[in-house]
MARPAKOL-927745 format. One record per residue: residue number from 1; residue in one letter; x, y, z of N, C-alpha, C, O in turn. Coordinates in Angstrom, 2 decimals. Example, Ala and Ser with C-alpha at 12.3 -4.5 7.8 and 13.67 -1.06 7.14 Angstrom:
! residues 2
(1; 'a'; (13.19; -5.69; 7.80); (12.30; -4.50; 7.80); (13.20; -3.30; 7.80); (14.24; -3.32; 8.46)),
(2; 's'; (12.85; -2.25; 7.08); (13.67; -1.06; 7.14); (12.90; 0.03; 7.87); (13.41; 1.14; 8.04)),
This chain:
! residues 168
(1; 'x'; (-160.40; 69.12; 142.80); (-160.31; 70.25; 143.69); (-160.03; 71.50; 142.86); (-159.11; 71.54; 142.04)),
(2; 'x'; (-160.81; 72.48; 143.11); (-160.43; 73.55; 142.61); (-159.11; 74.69; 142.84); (-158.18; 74.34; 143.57)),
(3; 'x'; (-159.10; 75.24; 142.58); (-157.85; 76.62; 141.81); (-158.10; 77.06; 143.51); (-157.24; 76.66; 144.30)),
(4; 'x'; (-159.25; 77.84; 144.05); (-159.42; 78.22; 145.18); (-159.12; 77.28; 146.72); (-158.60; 77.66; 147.77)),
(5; 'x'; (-159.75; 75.77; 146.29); (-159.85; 75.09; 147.58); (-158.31; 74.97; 147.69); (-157.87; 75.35; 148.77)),
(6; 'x'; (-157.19; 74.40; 146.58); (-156.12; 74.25; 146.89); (-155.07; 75.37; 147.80); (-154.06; 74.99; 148.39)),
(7; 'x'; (-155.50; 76.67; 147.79); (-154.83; 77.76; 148.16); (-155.40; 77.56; 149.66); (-154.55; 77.43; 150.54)),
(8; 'x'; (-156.29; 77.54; 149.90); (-157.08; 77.27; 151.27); (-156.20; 76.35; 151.78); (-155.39; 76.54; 152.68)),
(9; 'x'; (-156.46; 74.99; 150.94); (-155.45; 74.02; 152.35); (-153.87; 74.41; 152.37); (-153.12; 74.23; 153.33)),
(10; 'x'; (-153.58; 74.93; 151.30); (-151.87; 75.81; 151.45); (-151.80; 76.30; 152.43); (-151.20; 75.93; 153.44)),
(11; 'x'; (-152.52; 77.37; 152.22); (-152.91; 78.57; 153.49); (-153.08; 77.88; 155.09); (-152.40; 78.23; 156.06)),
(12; 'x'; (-154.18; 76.76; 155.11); (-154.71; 76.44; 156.35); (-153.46; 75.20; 156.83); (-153.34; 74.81; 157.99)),
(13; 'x'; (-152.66; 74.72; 155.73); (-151.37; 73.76; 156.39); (-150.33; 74.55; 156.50); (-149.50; 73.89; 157.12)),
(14; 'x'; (-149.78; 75.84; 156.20); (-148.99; 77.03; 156.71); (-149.39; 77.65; 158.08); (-148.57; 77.98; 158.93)),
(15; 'x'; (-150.40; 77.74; 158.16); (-151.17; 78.46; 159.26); (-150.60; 77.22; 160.39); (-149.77; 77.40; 161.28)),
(16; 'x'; (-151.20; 76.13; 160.09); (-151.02; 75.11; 160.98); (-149.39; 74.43; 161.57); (-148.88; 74.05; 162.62)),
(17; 'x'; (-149.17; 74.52; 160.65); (-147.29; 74.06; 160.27); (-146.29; 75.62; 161.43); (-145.29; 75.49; 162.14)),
(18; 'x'; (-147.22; 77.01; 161.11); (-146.63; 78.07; 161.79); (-146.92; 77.94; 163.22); (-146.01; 78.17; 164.02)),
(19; 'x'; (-147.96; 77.61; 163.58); (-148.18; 77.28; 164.50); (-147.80; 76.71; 165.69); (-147.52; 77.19; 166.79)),
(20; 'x'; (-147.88; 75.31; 165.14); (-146.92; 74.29; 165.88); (-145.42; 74.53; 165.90); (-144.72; 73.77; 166.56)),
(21; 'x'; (-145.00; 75.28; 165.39); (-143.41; 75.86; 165.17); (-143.10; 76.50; 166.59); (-142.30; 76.27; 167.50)),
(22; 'x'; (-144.35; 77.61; 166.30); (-144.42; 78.88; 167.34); (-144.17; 78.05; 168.84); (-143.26; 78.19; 169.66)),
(23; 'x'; (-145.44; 77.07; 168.86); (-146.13; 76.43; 169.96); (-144.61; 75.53; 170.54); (-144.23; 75.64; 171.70)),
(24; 'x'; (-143.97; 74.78; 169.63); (-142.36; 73.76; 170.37); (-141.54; 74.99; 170.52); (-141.18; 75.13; 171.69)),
(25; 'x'; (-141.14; 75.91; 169.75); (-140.57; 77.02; 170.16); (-140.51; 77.95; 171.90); (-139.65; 78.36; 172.68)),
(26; 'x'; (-141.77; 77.93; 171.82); (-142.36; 78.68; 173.22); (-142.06; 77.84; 174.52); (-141.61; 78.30; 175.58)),
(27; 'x'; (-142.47; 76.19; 174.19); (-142.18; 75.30; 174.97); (-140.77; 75.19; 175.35); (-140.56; 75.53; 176.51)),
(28; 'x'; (-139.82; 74.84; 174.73); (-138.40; 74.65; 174.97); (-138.00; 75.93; 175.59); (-137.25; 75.76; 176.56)),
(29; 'x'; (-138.29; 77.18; 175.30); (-138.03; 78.28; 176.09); (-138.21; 78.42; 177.33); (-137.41; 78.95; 178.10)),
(30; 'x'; (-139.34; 77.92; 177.62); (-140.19; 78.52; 178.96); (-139.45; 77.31; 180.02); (-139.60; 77.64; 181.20)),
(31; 'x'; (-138.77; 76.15; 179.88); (-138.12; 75.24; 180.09); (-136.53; 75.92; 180.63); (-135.85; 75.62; 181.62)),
(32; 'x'; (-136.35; 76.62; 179.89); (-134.73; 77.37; 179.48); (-134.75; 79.10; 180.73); (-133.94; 79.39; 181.60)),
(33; 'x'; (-135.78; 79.74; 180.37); (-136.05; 80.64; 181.05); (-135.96; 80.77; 182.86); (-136.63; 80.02; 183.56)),
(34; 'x'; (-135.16; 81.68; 183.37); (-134.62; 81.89; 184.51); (-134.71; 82.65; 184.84); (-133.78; 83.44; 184.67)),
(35; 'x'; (-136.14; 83.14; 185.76); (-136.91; 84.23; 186.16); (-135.97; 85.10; 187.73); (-135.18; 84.51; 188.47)),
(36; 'x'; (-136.36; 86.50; 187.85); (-135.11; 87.28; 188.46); (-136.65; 87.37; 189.80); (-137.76; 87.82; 189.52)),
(37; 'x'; (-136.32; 86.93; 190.87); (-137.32; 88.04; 192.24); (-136.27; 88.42; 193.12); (-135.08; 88.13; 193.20)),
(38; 'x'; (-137.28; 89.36; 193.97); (-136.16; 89.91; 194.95); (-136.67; 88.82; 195.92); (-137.24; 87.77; 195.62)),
(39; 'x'; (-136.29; 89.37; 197.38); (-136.74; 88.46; 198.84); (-137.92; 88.72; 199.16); (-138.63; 87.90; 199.74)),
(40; 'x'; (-138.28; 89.82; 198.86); (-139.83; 90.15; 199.18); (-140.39; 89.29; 198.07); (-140.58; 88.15; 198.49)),
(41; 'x'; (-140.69; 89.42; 196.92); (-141.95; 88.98; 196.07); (-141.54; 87.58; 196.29); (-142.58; 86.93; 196.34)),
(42; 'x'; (-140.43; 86.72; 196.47); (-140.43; 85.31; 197.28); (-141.43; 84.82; 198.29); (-141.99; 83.73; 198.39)),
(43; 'x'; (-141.53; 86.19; 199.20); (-141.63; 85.84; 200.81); (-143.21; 85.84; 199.96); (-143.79; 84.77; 200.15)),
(44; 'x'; (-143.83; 86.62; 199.25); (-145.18; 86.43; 198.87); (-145.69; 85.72; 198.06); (-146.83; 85.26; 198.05)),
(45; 'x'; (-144.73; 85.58; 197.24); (-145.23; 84.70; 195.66); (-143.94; 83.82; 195.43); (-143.02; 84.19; 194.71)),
(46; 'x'; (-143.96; 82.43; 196.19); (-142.72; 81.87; 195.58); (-143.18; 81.07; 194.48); (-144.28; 80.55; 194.37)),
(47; 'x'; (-142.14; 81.03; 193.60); (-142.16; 80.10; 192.49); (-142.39; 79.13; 192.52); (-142.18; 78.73; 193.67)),
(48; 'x'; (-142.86; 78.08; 191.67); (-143.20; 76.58; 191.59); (-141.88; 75.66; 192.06); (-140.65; 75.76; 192.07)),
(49; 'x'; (-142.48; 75.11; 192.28); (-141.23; 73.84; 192.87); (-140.51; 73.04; 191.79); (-141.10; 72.34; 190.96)),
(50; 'x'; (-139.51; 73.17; 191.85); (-138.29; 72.56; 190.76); (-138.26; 73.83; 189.81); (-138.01; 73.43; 188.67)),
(51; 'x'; (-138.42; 75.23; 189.85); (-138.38; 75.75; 188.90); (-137.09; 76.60; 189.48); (-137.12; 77.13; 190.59)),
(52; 'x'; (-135.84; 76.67; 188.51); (-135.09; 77.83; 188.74); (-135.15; 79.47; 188.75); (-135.72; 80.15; 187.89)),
(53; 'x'; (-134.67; 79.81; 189.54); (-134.71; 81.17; 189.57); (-133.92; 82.53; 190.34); (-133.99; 82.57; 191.56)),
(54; 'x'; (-133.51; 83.12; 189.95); (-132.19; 83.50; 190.39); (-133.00; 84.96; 191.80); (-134.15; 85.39; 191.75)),
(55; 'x'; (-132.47; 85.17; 192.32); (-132.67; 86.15; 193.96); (-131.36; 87.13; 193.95); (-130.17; 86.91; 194.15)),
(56; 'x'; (-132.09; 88.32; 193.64); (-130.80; 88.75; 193.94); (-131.28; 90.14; 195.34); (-132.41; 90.46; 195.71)),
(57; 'x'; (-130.14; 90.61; 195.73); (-130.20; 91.21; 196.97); (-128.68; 91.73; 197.39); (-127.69; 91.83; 196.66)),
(58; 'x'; (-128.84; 92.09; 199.04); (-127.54; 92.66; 199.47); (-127.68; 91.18; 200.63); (-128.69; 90.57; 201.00)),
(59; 'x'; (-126.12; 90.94; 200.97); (-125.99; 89.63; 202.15); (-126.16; 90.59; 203.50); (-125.55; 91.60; 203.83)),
(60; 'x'; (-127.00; 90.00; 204.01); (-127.54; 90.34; 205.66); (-125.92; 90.21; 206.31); (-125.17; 89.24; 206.28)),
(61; 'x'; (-125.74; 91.34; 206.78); (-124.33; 91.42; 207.83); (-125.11; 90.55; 209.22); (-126.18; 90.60; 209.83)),
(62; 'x'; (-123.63; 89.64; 209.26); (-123.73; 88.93; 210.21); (-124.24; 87.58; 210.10); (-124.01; 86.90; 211.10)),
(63; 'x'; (-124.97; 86.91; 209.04); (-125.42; 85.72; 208.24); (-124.74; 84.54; 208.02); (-125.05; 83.35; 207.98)),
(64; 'x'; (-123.33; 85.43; 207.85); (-122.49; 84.05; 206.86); (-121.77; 83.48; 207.70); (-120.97; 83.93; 208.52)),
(65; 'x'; (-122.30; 81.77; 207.29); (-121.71; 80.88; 208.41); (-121.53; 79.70; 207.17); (-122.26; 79.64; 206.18)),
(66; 'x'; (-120.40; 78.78; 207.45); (-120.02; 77.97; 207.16); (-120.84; 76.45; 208.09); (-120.33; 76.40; 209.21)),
(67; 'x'; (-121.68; 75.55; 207.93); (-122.33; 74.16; 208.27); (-121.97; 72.92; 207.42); (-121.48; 72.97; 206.30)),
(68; 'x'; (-122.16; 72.27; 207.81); (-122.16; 71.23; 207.05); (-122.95; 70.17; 206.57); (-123.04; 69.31; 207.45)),
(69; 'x'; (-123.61; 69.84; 205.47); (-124.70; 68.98; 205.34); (-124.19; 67.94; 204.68); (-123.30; 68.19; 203.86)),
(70; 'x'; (-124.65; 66.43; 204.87); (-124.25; 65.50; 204.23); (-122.54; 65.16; 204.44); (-121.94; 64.46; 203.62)),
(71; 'x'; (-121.96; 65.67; 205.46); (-120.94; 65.37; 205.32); (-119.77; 66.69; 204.33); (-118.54; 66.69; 204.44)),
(72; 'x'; (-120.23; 67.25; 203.81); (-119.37; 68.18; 202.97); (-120.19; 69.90; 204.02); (-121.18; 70.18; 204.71)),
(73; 'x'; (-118.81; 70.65; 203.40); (-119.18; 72.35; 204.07); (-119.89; 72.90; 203.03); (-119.82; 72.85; 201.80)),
(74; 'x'; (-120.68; 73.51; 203.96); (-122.06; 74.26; 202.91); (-121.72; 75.93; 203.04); (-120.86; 76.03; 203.91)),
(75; 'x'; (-122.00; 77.02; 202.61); (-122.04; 78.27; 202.73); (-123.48; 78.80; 203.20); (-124.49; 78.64; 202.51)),
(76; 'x'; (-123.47; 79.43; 204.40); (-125.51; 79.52; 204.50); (-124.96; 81.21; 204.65); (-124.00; 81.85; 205.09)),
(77; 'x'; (-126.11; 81.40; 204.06); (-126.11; 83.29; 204.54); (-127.61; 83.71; 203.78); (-128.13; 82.99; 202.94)),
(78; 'x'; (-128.20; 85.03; 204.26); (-129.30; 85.22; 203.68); (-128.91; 86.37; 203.22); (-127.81; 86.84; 203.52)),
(79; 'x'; (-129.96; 87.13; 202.24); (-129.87; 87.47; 201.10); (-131.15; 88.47; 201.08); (-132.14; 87.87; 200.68)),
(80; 'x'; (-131.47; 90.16; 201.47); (-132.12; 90.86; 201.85); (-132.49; 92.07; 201.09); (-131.59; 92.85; 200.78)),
(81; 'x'; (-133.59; 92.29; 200.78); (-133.83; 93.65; 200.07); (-133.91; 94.42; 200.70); (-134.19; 95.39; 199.99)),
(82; 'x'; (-133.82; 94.89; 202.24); (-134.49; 95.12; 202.77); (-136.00; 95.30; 203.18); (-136.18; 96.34; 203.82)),
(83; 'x'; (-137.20; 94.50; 202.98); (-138.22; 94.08; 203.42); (-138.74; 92.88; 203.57); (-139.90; 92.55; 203.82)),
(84; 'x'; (-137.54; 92.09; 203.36); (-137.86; 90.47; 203.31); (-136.25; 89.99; 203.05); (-135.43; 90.75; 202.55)),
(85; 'x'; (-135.94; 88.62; 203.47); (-134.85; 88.06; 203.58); (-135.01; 86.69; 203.71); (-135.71; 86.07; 204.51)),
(86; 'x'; (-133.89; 86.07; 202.37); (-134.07; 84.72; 201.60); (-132.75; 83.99; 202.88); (-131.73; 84.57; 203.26)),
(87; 'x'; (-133.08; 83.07; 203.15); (-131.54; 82.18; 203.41); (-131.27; 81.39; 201.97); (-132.01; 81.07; 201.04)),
(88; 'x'; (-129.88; 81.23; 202.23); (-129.58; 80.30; 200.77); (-128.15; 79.79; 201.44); (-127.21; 80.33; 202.03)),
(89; 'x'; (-128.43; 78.73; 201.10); (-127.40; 77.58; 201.35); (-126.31; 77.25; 199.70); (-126.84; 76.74; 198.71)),
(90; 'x'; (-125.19; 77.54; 199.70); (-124.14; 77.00; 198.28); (-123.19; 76.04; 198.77); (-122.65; 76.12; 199.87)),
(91; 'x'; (-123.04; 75.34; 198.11); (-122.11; 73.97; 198.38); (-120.75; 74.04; 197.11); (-120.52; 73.27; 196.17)),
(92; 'x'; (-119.96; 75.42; 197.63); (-118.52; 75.76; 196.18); (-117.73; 76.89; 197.05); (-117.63; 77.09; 198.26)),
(93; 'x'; (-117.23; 77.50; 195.93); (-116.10; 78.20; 196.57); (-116.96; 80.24; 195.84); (-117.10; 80.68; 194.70)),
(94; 'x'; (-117.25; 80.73; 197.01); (-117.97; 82.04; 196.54); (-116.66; 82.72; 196.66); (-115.56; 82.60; 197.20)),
(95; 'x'; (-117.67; 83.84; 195.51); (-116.07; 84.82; 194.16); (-115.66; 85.43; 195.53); (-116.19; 85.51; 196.64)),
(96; 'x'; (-114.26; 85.90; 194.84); (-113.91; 87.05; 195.60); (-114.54; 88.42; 196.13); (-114.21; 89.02; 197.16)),
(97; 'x'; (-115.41; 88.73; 195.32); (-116.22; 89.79; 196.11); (-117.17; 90.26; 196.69); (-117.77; 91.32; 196.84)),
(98; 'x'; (-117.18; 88.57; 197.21); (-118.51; 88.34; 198.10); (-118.60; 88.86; 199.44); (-117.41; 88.95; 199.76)),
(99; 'x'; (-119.31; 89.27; 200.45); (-118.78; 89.91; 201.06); (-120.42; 90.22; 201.25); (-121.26; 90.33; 200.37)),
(100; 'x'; (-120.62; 90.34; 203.08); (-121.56; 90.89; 204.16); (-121.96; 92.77; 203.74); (-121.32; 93.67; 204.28)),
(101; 'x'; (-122.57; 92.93; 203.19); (-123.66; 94.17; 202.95); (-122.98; 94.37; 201.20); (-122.75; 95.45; 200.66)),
(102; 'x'; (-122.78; 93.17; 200.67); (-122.14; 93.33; 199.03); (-124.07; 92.75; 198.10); (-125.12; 92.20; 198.42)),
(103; 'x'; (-123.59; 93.23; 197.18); (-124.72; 92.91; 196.07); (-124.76; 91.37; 195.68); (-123.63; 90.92; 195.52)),
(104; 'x'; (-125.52; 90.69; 195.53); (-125.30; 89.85; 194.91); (-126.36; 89.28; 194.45); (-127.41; 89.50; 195.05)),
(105; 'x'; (-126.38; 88.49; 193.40); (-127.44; 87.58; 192.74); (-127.30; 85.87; 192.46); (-126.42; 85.31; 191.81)),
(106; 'x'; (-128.62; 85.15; 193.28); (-127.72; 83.54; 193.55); (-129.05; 82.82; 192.22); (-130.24; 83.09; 192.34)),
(107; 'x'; (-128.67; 82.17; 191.38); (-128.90; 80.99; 191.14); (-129.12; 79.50; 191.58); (-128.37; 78.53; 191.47)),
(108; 'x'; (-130.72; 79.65; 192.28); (-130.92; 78.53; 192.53); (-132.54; 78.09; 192.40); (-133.39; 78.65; 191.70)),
(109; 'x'; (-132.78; 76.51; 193.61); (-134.17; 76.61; 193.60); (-134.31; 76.28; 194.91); (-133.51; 76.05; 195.81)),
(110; 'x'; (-135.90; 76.32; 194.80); (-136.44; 76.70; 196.17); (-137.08; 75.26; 196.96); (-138.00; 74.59; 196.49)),
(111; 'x'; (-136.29; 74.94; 198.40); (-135.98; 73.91; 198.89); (-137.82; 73.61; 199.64); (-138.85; 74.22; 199.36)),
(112; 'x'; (-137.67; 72.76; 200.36); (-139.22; 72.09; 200.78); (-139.44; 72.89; 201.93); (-140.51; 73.37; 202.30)),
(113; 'x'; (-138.09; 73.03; 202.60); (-138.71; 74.16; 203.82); (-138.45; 75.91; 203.87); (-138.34; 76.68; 204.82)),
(114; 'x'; (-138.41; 76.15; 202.04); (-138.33; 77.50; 202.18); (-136.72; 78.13; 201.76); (-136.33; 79.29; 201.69)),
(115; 'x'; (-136.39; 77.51; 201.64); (-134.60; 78.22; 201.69); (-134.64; 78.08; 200.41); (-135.60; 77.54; 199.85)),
(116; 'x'; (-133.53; 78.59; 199.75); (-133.02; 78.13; 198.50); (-131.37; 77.49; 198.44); (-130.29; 77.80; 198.94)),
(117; 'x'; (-131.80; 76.60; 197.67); (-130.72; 75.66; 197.27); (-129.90; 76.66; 196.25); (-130.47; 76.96; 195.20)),
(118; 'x'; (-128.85; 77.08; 196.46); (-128.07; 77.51; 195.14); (-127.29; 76.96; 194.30); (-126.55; 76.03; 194.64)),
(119; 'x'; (-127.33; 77.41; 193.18); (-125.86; 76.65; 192.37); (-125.01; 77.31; 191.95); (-123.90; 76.78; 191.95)),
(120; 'x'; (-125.12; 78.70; 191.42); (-124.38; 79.70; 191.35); (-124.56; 81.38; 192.61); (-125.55; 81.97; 193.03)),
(121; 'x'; (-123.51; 81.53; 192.74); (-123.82; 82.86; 193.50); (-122.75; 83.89; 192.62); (-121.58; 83.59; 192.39)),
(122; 'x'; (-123.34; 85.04; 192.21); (-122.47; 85.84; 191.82); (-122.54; 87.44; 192.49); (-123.45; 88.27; 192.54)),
(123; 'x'; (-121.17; 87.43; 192.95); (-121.04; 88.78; 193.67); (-121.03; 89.78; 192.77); (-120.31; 89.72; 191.78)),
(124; 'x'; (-121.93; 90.94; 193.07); (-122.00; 92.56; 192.29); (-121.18; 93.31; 192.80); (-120.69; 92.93; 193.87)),
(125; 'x'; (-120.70; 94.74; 192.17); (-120.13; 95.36; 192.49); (-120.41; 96.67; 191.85); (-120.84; 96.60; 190.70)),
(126; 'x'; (-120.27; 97.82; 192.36); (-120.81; 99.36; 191.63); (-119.09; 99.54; 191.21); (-118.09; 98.89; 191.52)),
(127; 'x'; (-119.37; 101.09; 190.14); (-118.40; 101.86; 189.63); (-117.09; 102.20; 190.69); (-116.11; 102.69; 190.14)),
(128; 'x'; (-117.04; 102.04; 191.80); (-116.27; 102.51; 192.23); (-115.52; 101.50; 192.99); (-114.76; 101.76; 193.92)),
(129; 'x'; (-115.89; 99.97; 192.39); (-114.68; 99.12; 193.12); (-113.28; 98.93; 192.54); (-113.27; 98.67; 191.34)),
(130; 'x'; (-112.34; 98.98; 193.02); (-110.62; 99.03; 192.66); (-110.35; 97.68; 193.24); (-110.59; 97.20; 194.34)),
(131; 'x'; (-109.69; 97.16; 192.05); (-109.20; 96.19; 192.40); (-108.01; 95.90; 193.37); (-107.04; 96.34; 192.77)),
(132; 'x'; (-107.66; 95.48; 194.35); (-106.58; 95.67; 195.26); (-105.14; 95.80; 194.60); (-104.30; 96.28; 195.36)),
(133; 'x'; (-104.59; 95.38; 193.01); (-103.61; 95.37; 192.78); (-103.13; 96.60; 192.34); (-102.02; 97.13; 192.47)),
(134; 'x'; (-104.83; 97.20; 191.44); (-104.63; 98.64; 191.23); (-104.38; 99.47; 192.23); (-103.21; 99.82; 192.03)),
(135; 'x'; (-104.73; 99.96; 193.09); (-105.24; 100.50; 194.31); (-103.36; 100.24; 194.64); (-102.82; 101.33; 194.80)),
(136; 'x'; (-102.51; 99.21; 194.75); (-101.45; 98.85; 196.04); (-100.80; 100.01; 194.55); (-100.23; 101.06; 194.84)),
(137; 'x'; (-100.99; 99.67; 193.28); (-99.90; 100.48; 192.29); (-99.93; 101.97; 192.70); (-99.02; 102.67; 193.14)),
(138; 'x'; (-101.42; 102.33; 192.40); (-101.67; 103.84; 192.68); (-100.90; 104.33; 193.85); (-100.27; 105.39; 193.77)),
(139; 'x'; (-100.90; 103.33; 195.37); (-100.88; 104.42; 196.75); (-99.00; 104.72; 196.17); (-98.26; 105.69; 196.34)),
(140; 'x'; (-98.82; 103.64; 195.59); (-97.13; 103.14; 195.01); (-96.61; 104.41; 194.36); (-95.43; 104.75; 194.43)),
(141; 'x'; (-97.99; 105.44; 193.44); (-97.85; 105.72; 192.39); (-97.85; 107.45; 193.12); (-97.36; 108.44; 192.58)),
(142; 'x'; (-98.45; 107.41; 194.25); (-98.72; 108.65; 195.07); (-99.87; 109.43; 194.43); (-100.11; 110.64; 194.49)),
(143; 'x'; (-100.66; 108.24; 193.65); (-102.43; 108.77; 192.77); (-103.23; 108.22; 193.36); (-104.22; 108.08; 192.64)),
(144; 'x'; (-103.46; 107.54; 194.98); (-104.15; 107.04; 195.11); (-105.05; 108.40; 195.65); (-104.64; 109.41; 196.22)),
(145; 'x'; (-106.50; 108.02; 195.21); (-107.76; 109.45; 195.66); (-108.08; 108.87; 197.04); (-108.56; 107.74; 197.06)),
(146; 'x'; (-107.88; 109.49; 198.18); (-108.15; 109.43; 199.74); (-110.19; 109.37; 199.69); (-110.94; 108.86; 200.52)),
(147; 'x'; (-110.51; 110.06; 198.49); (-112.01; 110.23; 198.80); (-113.00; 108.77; 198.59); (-114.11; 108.45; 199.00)),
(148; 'x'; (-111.72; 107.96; 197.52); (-112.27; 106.46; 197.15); (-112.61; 105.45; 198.25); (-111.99; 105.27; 199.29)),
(149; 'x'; (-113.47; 104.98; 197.91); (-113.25; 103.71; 199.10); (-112.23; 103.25; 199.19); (-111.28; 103.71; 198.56)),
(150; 'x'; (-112.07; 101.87; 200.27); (-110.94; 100.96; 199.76); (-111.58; 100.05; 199.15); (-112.80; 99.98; 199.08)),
(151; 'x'; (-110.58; 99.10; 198.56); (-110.89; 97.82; 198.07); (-111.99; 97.05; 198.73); (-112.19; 97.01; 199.94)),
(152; 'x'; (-112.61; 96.49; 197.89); (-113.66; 94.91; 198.89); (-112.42; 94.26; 199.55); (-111.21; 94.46; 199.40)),
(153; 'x'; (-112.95; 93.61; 200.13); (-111.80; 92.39; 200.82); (-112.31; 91.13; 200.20); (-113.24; 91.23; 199.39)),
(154; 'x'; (-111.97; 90.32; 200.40); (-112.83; 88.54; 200.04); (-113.46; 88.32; 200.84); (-113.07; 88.94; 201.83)),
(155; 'x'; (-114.50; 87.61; 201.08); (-115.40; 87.06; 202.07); (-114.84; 86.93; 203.53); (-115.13; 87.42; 204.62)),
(156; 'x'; (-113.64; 85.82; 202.93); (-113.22; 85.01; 204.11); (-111.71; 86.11; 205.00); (-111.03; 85.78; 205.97)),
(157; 'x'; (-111.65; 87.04; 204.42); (-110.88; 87.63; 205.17); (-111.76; 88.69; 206.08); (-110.98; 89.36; 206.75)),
(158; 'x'; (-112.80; 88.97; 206.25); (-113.27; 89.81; 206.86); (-113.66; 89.36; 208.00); (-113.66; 89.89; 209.11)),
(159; 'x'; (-114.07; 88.07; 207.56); (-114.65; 87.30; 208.61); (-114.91; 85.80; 208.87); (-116.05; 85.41; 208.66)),
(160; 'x'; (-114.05; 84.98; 209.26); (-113.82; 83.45; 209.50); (-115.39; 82.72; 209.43); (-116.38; 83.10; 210.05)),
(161; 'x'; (-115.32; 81.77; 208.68); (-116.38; 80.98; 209.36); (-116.62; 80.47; 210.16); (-115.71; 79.78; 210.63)),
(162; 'x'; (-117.97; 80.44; 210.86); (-118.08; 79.77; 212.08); (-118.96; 78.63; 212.11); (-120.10; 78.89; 211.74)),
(163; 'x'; (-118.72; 77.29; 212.50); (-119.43; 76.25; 212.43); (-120.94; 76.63; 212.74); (-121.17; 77.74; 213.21)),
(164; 'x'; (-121.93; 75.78; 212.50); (-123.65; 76.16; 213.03); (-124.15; 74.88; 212.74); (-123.64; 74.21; 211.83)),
(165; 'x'; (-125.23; 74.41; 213.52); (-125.51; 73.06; 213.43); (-126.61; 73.47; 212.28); (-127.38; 74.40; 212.05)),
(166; 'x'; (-126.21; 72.23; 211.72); (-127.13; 71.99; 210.12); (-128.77; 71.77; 210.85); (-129.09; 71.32; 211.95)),
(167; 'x'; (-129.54; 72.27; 209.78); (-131.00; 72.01; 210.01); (-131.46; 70.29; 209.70); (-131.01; 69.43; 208.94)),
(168; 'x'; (-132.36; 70.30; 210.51); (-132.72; 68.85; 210.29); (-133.46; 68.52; 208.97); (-133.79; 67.37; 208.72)),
């Protein structure tokens, strides 16, 4: 073999070797990867089945109800951009600043009749939430700003759950 052919198969088993690198690389990712829609591009384009994907939105006032499936309490509430609206069912204990017209973004997937199954829900919040301990120091402190909101409340203090018969 010559001076030239040897550089060729160097070249063409680098090429090949980079390749297949690229190619298991891309794979294990796209596996790992946890795509963001709102409720609308759901309501039009839902994702493949078994694929995760997180929804995020504001909670529809008036939604959140406590059911029960399988024997254990479920959390159901839907989840709205305003032009479309996800239900999502969580089976845990949602954060403290969860809460009816609050931000939030759920981690889950998308069930056989349309809902989503969640596994994580995480409540958002803008620049101007005070935490209630700050907020009790300040009014304490005679700095509290009258123009601020108040505090979020927790979910469950705003509003009790109310039983709802589980879907079949």
């Amino acid at each position: 073999m010559t001076r030239k052919h040897r550089r060729l198969v160097v070249l063409i088993s680098c090429l090949f070797g980079l390749g297949a690198g690229v190619g298991l690389t891309l794979t294990a990712l796209s596996d790992n990867v946890v795509f963001f829609v709102a409720p609308s591009d759901l309501a039009s384009k839902p994702p493949r089945a078994g694929r995760s994907f997180r929804i995020g939105g504001l909670v529809e006032p008036g939604s959140v109800s406590q059911i029960r499936q399988d024997g254990k309490p479920v959390m159901q509430f839907r989840v709205t951009d305003g032009k479309a609206a996800a239900t999502v069912y969580y089976a845990g204990v949602l954060p403290d600043l969860f809460r009816e017209g609050q931000g939030v973004v759920v981690l889950g997937m998308l069930r056989p009749d349309g809902d989503i199954a969640a596994s994580e829900v995480l409540a958002k919040h803008d620049e101007t939430y005070m935490p209630p301990e700050v907020s009790d120091a300040l009014k304490k402190a005679g700095q509290w700003a009258p123009a601020a909101p108040p505090p979020a409340k927790p979910a469950m203090d705003f509003r009790p759950a109310t039983p709802v018969p589980a879907k079949p």
